[in-house]
C-alpha positions in Angstrom: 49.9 272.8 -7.1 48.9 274.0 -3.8 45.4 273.4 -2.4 43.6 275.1 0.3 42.5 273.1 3.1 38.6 273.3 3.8 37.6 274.1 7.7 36.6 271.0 9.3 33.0 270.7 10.3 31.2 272.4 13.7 31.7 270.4 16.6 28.9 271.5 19.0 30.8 270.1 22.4 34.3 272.1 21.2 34.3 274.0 24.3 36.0 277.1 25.0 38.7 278.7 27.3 38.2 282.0 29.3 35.3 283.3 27.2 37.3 282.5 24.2 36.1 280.0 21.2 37.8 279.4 18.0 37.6 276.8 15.0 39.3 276.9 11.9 36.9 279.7 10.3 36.2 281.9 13.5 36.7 283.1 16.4 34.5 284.4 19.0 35.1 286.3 22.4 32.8 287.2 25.1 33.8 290.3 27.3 32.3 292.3 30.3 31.7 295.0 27.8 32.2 296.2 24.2 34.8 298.9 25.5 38.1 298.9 23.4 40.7 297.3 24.6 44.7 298.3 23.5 45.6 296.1 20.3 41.6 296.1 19.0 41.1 296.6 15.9 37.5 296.4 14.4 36.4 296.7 10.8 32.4 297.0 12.4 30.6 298.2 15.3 27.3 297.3 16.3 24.6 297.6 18.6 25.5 294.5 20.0 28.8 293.3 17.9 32.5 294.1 17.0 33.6 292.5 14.0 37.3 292.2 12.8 39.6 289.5 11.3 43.1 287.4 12.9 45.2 285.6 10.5 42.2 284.9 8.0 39.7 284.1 10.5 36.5 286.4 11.4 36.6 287.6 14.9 33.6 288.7 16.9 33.1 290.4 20.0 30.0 290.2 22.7 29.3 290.8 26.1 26.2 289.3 26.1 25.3 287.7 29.5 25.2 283.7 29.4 21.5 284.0 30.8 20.5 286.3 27.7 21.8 284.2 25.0 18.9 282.4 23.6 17.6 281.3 19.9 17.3 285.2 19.1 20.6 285.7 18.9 20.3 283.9 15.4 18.5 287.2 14.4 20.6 289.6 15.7 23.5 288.1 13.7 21.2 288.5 10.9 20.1 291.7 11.3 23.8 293.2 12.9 26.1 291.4 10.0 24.6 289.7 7.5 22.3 291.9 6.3 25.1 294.9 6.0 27.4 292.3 4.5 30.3 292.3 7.2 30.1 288.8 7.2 28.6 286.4 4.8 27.4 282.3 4.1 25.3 280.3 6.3 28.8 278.2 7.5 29.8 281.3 8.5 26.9 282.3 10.2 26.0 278.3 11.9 29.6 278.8 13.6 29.6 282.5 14.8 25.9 281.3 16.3 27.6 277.9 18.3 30.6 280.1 19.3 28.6 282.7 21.0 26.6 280.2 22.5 30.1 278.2 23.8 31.6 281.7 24.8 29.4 281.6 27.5 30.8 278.9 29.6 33.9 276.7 29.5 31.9 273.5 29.7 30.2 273.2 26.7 26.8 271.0 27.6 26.5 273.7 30.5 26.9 276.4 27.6 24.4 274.8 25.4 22.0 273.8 28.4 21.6 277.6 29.3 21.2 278.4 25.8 17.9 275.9 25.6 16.6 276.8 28.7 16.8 280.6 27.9 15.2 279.7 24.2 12.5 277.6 26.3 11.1 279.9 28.3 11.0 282.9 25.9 8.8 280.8 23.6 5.7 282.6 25.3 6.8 285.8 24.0 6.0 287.7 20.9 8.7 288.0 19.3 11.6 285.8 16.8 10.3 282.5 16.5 8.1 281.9 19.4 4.6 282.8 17.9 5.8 280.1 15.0 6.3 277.3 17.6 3.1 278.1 19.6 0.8 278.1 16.5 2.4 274.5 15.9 1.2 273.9 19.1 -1.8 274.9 18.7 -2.1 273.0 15.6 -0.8 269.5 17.5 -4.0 270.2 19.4 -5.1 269.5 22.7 -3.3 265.3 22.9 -1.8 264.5 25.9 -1.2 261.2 24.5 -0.2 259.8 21.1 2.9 260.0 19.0 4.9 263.3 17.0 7.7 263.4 14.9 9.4 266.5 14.4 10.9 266.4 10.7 14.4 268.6 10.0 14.3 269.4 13.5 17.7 271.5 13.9 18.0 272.6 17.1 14.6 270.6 18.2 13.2 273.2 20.3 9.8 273.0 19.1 9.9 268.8 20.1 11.8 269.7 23.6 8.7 272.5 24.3 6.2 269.7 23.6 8.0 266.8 25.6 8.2 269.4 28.9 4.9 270.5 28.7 3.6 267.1 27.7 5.0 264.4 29.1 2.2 261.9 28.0 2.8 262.4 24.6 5.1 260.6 22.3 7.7 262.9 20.7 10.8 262.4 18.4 12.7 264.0 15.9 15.0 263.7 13.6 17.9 266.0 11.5 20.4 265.3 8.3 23.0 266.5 10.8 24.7 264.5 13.3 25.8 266.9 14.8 22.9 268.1 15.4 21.3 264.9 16.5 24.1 264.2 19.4 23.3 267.3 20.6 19.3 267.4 21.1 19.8 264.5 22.4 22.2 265.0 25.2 20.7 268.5 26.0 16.8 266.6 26.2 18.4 264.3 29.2 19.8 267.7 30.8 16.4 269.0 30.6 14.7 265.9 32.1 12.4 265.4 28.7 14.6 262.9 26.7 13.9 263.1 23.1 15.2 260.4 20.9 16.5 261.9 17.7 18.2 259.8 14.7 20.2 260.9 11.7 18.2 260.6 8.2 17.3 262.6 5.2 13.8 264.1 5.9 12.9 262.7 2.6 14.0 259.2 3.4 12.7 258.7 6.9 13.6 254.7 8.1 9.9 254.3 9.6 7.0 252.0 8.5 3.8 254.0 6.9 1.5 255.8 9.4 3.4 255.4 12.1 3.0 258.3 13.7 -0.2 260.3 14.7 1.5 264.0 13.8 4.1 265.1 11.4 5.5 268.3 12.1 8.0 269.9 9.3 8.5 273.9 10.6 10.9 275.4 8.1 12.5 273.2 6.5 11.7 273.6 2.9 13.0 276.6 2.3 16.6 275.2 3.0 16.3 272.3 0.0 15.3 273.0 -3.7 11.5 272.5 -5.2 12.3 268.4 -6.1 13.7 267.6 -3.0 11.2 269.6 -0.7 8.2 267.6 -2.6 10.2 264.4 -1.8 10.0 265.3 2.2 6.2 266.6 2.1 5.4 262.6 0.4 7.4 261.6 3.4 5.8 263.6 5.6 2.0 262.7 4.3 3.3 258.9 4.2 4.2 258.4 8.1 1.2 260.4 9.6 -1.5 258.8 10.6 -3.6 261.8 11.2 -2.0 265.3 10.4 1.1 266.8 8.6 1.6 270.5 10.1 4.1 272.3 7.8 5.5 276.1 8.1 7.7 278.0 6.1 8.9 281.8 6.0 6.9 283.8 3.4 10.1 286.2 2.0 10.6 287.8 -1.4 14.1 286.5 -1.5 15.6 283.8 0.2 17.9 284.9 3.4 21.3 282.9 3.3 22.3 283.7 6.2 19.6 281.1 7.2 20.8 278.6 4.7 17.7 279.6 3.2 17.9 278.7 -1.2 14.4 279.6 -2.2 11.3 281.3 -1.4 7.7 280.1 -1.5 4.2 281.5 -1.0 0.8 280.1 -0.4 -0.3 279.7 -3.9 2.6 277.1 -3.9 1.4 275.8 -0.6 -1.6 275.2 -1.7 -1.1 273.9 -5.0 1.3 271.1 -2.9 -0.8 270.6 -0.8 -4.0 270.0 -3.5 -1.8 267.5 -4.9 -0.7 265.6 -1.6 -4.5 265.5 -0.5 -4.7 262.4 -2.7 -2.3 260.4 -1.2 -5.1 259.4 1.9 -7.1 261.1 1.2 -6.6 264.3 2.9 -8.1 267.6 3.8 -5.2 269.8 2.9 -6.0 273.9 4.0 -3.6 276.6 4.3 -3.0 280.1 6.3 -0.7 282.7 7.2 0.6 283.6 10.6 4.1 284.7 11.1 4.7 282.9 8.0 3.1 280.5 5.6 1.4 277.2 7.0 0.1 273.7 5.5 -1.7 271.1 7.3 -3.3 268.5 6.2 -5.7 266.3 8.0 -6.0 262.5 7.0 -10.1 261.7 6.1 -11.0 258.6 8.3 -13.4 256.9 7.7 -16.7 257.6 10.0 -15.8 253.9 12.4 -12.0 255.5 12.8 -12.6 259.0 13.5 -12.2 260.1 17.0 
């Protein structure tokens, strides 16, 4: 009986030769231009893409610049293959995203520091994700000071953006991934606005209760089912000391490519978050902006409040 060996897990500091990375499920090439070459041979063509397969593996082709490769690339894999189907899964997609990324230089942390920088400073734009990260701003308020914990943080840009432009203010973060983890970290110290990040279930954080004065969880929930996604909202609700700021995508079906497994809506916000107000109690109100969004504000009482 013959069994089919499973491709071993991303590893973000893999590296790549010549513009060339490759795991056991991809490969990925970054070229001066999307001009054929003798011995190509592409099943897709897009705007920004060649797609075509070597020895069982998905190949892709870019010529994106290092410079221009930034957090929106995610979408353009989305958009380009995964919504025409030329490729498929959200493993698929997590390592065609971290080989264009390493394409771009042969040292990896150099690779993934241009990537964060890039991501950084287009978070004033208008576009992808930005206007999501700057209305969690917004919603951290005007502190300078205090404590944040970034729940499910992925890549962590939204805790980097805040440690940079507030160095007074207490940020961490952490990610089921380790993965991850090690590389938020390492990438924070390139960026002069360390970040400690640890490795935990989002639902089983290892801090004491109110420990921290914001809770941020920015699309997260969409990636676990309805019992495990209440489980990280009591999480989140049980280490803030003063708000819980949660966003999700509001989509009528759930995009895998994202690793996304259900949809919600803001009737189901709000019915979560009318049943975490009295855990506190809490002020719980919701609203829609580039998404779906749930805060809840602890009630102090009139001695405590600021």
């Amino acid at each position: 009986m013959s069994t089919t060996a499973l491709p071993r897990p991303i590893d973000p500091f893999a590296g790549s030769q010549g513009g060339r990375y490759e795991d056991d499920a991809v490969v990925v090439v970054r070229r001066g231009s999307l001009e054929p070459e003798p011995g190509d041979r592409w099943t897709a063509s897009t705007r920004h893409f060649r797609v075509g397969t070597e020895r069982g593996r998905l190949v892709l082709l870019h010529a994106l610049r290092p410079g221009s490769v930034d957090n929106d690339v995610a979408l353009l894999l989305d958009e380009e293959l995964f919504a025409p189907g030329w490729a498929g899964g959200s493993d698929t997609f997590e390592r065609l995203l971290t080989g264009v990324v390493l394409s771009c230089h042969d040292d990896p942390l150099t690779a993934w520091e241009g990537f964060y920088r890039a991501s950084i400073d287009r978070l004033d734009d208008q576009a992808g994700f930005a206007p999501i990260y700057r209305r969690a701003e917004d919603l951290v308020g005007e502190a300078t000071t205090g404590t944040l914990l970034d729940l499910g943080t992925c890549f962590g840009f939204f805790p980097l953006r805040l440690a940079i432009a507030r160095p007074g203010l207490s940020v961490q973060a952490c990610d089921i991934s380790p993965g991850t983890c090690n590389l938020v970290s390492r990438v924070s110290l390139r960026l002069g606005a360390p970040v400690p990040v640890f490795v935990c279930d989002a639902a089983c954080v290892p801090l004491a209760d109110a420990s921290v004065d914001t809770v941020t969880l920015l699309h997260v929930l969409e990636h676990v089912d309805a019992g495990h996604g209440a489980a990280i909202m009591r999480e989140a609700v049980r280490l803030a000391r003063r708000r819980v700021i949660i966003a999700v995508p509001l989509e009528p079906e759930p995009d895998a490519a994202f690793g996304h497994v259900r949809s919600l809506d803001l009737g189901q916000l709000a019915a979560s978050g009318a049943e975490l107000a009295t855990q506190g109690p809490w002020h719980a109100w919701v609203e829609e902006f580039h998404g779906g969004w749930l805060v809840l504000d602890r009630l102090l009482p009139p001695s405590r409040r600021a």
